[in-house]
PDB file of N, H, CA, C and O in Angstrom:
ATOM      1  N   UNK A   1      99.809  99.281 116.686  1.00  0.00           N
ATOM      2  CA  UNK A   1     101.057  98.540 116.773  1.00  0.00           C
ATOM      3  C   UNK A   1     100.762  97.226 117.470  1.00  0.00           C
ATOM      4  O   UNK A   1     100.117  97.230 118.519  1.00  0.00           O
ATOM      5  N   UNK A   2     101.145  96.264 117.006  1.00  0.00           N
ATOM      6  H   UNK A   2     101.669  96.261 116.154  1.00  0.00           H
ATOM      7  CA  UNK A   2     101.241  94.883 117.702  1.00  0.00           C
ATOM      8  C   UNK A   2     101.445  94.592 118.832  1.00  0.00           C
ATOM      9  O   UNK A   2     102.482  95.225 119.032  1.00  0.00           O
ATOM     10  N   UNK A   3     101.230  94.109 119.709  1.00  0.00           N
ATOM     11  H   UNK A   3     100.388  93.595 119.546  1.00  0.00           H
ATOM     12  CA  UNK A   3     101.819  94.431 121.305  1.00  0.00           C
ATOM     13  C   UNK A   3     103.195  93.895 121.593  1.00  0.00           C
ATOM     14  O   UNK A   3     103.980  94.110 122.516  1.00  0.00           O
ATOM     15  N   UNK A   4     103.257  93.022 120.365  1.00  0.00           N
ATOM     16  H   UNK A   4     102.619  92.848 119.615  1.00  0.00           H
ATOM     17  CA  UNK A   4     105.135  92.316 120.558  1.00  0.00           C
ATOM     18  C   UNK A   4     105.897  93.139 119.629  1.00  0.00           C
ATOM     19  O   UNK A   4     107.101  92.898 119.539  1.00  0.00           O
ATOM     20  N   UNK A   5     105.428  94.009 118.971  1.00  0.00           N
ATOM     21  H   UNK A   5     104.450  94.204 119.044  1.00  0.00           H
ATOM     22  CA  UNK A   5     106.621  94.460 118.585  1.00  0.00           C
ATOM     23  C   UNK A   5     106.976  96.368 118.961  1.00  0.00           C
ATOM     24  O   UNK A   5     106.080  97.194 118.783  1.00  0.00           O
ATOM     25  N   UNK A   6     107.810  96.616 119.266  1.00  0.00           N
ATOM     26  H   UNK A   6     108.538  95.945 119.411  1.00  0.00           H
ATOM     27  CA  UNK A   6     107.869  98.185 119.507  1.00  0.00           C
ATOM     28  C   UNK A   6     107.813  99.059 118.096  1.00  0.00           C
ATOM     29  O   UNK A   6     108.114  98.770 116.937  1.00  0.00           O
ATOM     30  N   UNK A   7     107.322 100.190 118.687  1.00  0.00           N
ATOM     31  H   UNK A   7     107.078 100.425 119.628  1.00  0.00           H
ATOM     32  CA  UNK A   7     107.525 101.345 117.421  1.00  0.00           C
ATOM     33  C   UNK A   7     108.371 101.359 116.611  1.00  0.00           C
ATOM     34  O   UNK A   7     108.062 101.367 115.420  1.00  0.00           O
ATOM     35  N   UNK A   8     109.734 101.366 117.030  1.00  0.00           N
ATOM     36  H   UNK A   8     109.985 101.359 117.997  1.00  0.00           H
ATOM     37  CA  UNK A   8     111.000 100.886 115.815  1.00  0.00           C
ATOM     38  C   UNK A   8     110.579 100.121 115.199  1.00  0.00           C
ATOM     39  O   UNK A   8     110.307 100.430 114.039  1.00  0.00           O
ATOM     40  N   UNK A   9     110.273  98.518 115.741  1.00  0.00           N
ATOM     41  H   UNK A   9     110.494  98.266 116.683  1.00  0.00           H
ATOM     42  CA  UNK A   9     110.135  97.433 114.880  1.00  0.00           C
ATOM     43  C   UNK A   9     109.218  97.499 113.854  1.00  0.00           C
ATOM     44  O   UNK A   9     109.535  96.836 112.866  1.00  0.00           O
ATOM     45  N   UNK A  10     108.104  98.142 113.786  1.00  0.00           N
ATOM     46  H   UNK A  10     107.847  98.680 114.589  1.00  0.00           H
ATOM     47  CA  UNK A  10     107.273  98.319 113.465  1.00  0.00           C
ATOM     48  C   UNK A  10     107.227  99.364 111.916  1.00  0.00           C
ATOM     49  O   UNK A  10     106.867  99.085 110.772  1.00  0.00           O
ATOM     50  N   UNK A  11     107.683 100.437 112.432  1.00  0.00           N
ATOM     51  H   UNK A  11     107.975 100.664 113.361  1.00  0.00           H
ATOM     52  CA  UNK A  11     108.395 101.113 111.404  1.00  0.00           C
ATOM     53  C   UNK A  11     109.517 100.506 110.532  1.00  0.00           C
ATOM     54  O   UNK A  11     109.445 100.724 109.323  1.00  0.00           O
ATOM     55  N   UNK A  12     110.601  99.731 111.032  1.00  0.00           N
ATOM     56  H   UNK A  12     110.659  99.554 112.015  1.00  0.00           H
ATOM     57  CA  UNK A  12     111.322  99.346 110.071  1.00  0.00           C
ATOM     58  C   UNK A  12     110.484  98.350 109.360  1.00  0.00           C
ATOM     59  O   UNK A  12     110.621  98.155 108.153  1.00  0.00           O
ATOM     60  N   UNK A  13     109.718  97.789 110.003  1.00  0.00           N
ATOM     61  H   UNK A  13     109.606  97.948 110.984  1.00  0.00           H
ATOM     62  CA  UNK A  13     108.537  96.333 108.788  1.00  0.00           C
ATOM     63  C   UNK A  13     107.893  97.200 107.866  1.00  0.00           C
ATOM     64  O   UNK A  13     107.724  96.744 106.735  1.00  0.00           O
ATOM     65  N   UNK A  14     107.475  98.420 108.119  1.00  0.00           N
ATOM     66  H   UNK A  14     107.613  98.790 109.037  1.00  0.00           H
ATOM     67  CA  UNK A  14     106.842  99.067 107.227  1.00  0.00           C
ATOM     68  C   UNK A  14     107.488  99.784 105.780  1.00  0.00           C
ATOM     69  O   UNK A  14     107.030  99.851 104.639  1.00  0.00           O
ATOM     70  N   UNK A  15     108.753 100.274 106.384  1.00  0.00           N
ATOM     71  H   UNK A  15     109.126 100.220 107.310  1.00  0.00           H
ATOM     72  CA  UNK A  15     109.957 100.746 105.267  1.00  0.00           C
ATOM     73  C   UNK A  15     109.667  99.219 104.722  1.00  0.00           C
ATOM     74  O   UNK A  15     108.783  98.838 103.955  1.00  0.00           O
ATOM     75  N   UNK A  16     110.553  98.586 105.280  1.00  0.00           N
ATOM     76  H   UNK A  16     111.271  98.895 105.903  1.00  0.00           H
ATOM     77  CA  UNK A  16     111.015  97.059 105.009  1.00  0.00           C
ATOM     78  C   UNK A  16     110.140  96.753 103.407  1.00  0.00           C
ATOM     79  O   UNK A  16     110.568  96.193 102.397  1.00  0.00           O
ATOM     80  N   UNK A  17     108.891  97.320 103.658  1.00  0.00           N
ATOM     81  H   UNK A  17     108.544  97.775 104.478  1.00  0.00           H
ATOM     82  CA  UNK A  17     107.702  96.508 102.543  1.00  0.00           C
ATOM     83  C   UNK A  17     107.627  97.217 101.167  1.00  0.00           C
ATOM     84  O   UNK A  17     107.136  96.858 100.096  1.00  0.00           O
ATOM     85  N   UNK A  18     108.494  98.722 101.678  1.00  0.00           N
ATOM     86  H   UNK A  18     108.893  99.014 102.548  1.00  0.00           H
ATOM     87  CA  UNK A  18     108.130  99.426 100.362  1.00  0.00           C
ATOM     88  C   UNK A  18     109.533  99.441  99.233  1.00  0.00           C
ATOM     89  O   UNK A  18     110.592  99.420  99.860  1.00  0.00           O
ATOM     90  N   UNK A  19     109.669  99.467  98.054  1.00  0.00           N
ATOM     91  H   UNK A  19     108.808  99.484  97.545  1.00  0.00           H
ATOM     92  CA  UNK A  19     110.646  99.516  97.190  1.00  0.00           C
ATOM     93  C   UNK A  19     111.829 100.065  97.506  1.00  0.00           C
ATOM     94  O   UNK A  19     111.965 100.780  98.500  1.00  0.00           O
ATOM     95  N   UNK A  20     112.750  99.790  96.719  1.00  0.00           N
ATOM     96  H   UNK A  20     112.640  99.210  95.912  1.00  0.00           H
ATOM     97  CA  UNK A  20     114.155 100.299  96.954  1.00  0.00           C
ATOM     98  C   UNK A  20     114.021 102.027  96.950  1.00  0.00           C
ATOM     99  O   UNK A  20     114.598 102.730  97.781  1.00  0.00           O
ATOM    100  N   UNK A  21     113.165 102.550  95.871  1.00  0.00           N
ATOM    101  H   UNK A  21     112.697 101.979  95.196  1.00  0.00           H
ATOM    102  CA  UNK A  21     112.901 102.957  95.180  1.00  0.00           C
ATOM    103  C   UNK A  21     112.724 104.249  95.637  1.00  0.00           C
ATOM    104  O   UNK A  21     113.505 105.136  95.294  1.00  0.00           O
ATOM    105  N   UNK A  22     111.432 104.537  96.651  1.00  0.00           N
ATOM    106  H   UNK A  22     110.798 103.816  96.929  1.00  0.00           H
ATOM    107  CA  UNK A  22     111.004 105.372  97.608  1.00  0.00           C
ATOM    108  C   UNK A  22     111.743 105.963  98.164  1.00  0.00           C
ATOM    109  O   UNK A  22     112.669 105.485  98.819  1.00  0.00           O
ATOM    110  N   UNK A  23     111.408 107.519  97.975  1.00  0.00           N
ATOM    111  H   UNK A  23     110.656 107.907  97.442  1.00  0.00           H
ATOM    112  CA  UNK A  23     111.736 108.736  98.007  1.00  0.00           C
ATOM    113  C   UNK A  23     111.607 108.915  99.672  1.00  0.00           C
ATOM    114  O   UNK A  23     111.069 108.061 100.377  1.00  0.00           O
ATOM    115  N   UNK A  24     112.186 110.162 100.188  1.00  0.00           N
ATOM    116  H   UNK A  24     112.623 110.856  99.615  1.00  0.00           H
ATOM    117  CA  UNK A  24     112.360 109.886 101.946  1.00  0.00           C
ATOM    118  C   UNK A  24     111.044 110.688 102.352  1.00  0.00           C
ATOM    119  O   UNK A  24     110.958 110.840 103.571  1.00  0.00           O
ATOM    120  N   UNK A  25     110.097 111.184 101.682  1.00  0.00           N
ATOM    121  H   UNK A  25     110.167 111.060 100.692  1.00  0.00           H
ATOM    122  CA  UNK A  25     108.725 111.854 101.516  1.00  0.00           C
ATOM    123  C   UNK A  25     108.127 111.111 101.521  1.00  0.00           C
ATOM    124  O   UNK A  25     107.432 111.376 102.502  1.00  0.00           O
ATOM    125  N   UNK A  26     107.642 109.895 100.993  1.00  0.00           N
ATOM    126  H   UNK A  26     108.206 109.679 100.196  1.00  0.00           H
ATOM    127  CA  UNK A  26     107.041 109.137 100.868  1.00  0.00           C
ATOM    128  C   UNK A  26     107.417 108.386 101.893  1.00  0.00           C
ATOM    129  O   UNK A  26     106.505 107.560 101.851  1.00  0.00           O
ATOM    130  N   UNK A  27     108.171 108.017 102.899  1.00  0.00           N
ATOM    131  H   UNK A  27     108.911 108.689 102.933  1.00  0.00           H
ATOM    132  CA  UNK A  27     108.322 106.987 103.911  1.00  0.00           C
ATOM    133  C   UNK A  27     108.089 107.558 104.985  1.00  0.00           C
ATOM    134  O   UNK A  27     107.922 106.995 106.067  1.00  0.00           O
ATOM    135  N   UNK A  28     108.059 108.734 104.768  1.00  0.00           N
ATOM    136  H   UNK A  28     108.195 109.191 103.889  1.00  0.00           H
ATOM    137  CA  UNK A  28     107.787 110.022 106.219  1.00  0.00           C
ATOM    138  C   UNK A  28     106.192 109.907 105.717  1.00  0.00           C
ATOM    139  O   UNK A  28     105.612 109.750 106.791  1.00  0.00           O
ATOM    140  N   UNK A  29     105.596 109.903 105.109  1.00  0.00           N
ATOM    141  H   UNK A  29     106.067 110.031 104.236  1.00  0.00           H
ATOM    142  CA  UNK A  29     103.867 109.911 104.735  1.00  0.00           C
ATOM    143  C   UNK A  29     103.453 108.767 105.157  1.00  0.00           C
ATOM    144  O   UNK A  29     102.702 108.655 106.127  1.00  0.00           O
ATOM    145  N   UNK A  30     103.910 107.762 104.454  1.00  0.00           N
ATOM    146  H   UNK A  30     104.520 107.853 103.666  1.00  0.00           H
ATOM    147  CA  UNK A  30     103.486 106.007 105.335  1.00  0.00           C
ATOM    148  C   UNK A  30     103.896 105.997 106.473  1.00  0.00           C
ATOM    149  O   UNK A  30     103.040 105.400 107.125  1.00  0.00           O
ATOM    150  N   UNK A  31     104.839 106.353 107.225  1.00  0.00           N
ATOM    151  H   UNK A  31     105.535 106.837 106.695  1.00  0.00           H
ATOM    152  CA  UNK A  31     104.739 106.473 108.927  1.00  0.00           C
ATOM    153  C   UNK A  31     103.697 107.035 109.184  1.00  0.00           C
ATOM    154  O   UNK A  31     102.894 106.459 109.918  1.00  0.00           O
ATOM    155  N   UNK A  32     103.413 108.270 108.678  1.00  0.00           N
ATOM    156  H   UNK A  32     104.065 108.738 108.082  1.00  0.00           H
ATOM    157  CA  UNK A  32     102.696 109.275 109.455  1.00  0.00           C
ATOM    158  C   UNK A  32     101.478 108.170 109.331  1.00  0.00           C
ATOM    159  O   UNK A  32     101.001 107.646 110.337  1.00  0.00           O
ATOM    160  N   UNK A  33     100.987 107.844 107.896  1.00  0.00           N
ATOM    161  H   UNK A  33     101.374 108.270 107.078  1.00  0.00           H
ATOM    162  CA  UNK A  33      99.812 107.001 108.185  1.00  0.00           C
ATOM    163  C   UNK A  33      99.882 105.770 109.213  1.00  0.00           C
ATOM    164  O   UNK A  33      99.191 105.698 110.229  1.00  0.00           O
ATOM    165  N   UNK A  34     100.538 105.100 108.924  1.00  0.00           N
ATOM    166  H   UNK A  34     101.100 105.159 108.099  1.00  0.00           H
ATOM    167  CA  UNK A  34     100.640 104.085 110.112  1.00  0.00           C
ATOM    168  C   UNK A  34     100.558 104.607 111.436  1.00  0.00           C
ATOM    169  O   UNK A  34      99.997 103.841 112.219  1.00  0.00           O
ATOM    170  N   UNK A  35     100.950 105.682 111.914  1.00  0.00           N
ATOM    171  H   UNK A  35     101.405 106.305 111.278  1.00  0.00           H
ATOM    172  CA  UNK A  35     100.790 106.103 113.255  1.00  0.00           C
ATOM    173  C   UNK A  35      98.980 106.407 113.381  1.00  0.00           C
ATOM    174  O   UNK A  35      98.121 106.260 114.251  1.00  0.00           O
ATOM    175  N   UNK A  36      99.032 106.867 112.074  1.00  0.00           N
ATOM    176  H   UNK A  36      99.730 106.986 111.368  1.00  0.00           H
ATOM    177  CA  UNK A  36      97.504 107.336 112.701  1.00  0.00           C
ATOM    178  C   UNK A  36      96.552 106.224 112.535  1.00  0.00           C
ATOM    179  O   UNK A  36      95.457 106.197 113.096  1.00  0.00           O
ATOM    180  N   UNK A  37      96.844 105.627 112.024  1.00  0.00           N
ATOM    181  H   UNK A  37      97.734 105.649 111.568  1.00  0.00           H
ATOM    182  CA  UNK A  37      96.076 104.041 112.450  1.00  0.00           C
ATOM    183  C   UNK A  37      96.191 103.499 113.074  1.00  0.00           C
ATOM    184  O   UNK A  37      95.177 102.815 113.218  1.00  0.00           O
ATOM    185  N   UNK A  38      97.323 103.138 114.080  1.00  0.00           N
ATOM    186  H   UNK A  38      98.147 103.694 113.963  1.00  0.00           H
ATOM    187  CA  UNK A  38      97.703 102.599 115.089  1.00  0.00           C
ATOM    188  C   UNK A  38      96.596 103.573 116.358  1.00  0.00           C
ATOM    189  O   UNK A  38      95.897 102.999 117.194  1.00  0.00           O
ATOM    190  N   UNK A  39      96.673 104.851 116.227  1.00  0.00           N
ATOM    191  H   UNK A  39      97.240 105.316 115.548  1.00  0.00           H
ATOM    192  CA  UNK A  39      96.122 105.692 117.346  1.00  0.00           C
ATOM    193  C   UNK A  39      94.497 105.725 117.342  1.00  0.00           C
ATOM    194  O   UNK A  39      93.878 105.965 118.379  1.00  0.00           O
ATOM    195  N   UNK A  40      93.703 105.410 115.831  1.00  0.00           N
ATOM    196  H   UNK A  40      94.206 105.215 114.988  1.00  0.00           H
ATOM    197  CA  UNK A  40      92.571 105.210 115.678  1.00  0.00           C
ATOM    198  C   UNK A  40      92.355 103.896 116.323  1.00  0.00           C
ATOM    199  O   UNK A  40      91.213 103.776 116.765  1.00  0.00           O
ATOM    200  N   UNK A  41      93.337 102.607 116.547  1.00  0.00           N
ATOM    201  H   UNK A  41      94.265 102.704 116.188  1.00  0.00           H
ATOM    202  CA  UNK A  41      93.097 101.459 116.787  1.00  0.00           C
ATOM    203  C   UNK A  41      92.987 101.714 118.316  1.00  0.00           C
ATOM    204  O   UNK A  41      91.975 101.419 118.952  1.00  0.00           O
ATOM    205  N   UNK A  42      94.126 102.298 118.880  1.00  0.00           N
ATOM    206  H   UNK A  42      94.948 102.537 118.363  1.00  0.00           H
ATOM    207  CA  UNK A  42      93.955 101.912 120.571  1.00  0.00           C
ATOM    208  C   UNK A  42      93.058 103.230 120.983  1.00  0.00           C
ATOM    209  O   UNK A  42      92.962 103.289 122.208  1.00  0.00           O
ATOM    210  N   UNK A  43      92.409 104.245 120.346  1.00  0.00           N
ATOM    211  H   UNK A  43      92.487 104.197 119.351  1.00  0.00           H
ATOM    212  CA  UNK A  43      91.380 104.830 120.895  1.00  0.00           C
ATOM    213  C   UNK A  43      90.196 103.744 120.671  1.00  0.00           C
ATOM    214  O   UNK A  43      89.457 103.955 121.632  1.00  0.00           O
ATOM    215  N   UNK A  44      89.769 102.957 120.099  1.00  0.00           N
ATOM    216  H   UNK A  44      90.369 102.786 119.318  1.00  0.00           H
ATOM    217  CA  UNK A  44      88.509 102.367 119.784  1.00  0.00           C
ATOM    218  C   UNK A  44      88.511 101.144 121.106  1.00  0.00           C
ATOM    219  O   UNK A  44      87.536 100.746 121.743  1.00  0.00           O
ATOM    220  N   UNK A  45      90.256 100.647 121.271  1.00  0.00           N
ATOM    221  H   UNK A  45      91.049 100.970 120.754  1.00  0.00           H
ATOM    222  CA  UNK A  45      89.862  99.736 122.224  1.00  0.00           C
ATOM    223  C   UNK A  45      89.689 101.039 123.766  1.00  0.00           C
ATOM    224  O   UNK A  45      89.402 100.927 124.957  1.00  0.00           O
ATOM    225  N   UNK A  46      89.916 101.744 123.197  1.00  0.00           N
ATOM    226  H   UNK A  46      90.149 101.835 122.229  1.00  0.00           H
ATOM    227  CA  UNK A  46      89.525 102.496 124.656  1.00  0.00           C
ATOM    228  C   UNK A  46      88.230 103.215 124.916  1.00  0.00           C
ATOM    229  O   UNK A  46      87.953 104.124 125.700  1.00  0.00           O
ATOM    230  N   UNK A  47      87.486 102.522 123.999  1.00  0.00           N
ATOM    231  H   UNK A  47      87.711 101.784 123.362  1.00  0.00           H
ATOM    232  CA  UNK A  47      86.286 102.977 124.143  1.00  0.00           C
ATOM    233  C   UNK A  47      85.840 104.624 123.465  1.00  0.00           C
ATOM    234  O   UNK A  47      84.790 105.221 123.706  1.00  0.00           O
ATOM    235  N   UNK A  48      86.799 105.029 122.714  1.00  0.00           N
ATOM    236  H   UNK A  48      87.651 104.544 122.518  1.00  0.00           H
ATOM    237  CA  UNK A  48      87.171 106.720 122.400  1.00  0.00           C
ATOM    238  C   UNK A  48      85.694 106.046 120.744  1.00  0.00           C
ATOM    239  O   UNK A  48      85.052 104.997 120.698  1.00  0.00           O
ATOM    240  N   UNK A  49      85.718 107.092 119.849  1.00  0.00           N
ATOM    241  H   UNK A  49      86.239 107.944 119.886  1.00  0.00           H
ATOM    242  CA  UNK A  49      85.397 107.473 118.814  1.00  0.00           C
ATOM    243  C   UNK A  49      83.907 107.500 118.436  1.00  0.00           C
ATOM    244  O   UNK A  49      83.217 108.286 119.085  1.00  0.00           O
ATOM    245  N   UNK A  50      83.371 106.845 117.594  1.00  0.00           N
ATOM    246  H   UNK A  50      83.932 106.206 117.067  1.00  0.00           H
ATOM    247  CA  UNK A  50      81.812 107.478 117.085  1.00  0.00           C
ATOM    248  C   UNK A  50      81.334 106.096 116.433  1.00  0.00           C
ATOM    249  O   UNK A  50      82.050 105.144 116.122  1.00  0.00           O
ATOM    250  N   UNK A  51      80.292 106.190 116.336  1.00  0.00           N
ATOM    251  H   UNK A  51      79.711 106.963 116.589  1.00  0.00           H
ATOM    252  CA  UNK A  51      79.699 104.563 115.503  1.00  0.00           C
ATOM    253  C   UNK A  51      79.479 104.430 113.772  1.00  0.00           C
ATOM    254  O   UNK A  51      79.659 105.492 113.177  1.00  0.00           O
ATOM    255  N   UNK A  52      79.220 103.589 113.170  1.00  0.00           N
ATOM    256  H   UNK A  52      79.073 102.725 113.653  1.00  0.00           H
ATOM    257  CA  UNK A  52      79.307 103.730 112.374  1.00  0.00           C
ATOM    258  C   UNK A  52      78.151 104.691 111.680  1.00  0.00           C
ATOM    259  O   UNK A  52      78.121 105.407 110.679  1.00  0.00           O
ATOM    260  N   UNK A  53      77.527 104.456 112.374  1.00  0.00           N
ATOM    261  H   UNK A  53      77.551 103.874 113.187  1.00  0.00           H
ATOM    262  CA  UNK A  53      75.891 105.164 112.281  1.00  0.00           C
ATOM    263  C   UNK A  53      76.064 106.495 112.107  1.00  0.00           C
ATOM    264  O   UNK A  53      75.866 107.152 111.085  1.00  0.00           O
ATOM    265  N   UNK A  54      76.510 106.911 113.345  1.00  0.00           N
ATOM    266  H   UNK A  54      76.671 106.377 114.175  1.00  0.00           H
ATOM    267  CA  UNK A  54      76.425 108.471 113.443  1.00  0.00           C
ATOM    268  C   UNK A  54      77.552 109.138 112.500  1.00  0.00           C
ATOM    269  O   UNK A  54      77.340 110.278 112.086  1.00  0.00           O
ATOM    270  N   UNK A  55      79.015 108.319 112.063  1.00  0.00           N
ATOM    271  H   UNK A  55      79.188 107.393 112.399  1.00  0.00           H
ATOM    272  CA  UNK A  55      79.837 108.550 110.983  1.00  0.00           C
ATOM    273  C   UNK A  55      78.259 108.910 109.673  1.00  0.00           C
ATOM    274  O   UNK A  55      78.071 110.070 109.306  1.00  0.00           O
ATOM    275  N   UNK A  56      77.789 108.326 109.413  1.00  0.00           N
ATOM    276  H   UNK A  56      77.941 107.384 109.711  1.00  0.00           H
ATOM    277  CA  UNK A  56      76.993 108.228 107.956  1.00  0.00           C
ATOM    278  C   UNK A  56      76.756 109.155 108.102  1.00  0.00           C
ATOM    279  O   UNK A  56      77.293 110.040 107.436  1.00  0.00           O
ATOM    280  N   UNK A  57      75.637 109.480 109.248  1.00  0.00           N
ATOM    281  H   UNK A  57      75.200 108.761 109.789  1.00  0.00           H
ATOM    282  CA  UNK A  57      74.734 110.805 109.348  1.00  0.00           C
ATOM    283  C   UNK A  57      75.593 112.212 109.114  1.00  0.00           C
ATOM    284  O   UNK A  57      75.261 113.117 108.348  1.00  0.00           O
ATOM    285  N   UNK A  58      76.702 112.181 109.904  1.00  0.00           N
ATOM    286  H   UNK A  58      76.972 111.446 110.526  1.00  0.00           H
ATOM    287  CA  UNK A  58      77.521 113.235 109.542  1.00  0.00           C
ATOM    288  C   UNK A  58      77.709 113.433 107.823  1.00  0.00           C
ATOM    289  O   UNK A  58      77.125 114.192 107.051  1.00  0.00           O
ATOM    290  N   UNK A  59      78.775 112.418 107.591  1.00  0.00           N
ATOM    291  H   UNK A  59      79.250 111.801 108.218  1.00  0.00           H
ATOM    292  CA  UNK A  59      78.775 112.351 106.145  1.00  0.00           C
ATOM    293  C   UNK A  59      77.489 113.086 105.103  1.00  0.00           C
ATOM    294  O   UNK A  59      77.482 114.054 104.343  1.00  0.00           O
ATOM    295  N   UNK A  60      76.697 112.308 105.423  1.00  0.00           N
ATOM    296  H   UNK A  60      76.703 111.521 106.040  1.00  0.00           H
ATOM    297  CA  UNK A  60      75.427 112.891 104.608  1.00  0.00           C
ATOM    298  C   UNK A  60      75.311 114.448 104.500  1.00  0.00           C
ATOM    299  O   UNK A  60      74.925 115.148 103.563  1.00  0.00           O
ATOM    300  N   UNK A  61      75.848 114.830 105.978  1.00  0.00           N
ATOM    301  H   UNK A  61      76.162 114.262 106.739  1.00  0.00           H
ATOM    302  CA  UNK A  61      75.304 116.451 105.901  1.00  0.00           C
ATOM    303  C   UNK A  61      76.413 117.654 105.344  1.00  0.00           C
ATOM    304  O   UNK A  61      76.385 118.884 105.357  1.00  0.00           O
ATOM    305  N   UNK A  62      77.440 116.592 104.829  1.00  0.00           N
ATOM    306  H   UNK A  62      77.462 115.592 104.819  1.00  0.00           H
ATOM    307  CA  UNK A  62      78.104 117.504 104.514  1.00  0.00           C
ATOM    308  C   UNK A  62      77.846 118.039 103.111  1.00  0.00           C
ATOM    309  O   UNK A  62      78.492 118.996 102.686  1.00  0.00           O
TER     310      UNK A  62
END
């Protein structure tokens, strides 16, 4: 999340972008993603997660 804008705001920009159209499943799924990108973002500035490196190596072994 942006640091100027709050969670509401944020969420309504995100509805805001998608069609009239969209089903209330689908706007509950793009939150959910947006949250979890937002939480991947401020763990990384917190020093939290794995490198890109050791991501591959995993990958590979699966």
């Amino acid at each position: 999340m942006s640091h100027c804008q709050t969670a509401k705001q944020e969420a309504i920009a995100a509805i805001n972008l998608l069609p009239d159209t969209v089903d209330f499943e689908e706007i509950v799924y793009r939150l959910y993603v947006l949250n979890k990108i937002y939480q991947g973002l401020e763990d990384v500035e917190h020093g939290k997660g794995i490198s890109s490196e050791i991501l591959l190596r995993e990958i590979e072994q699966w």
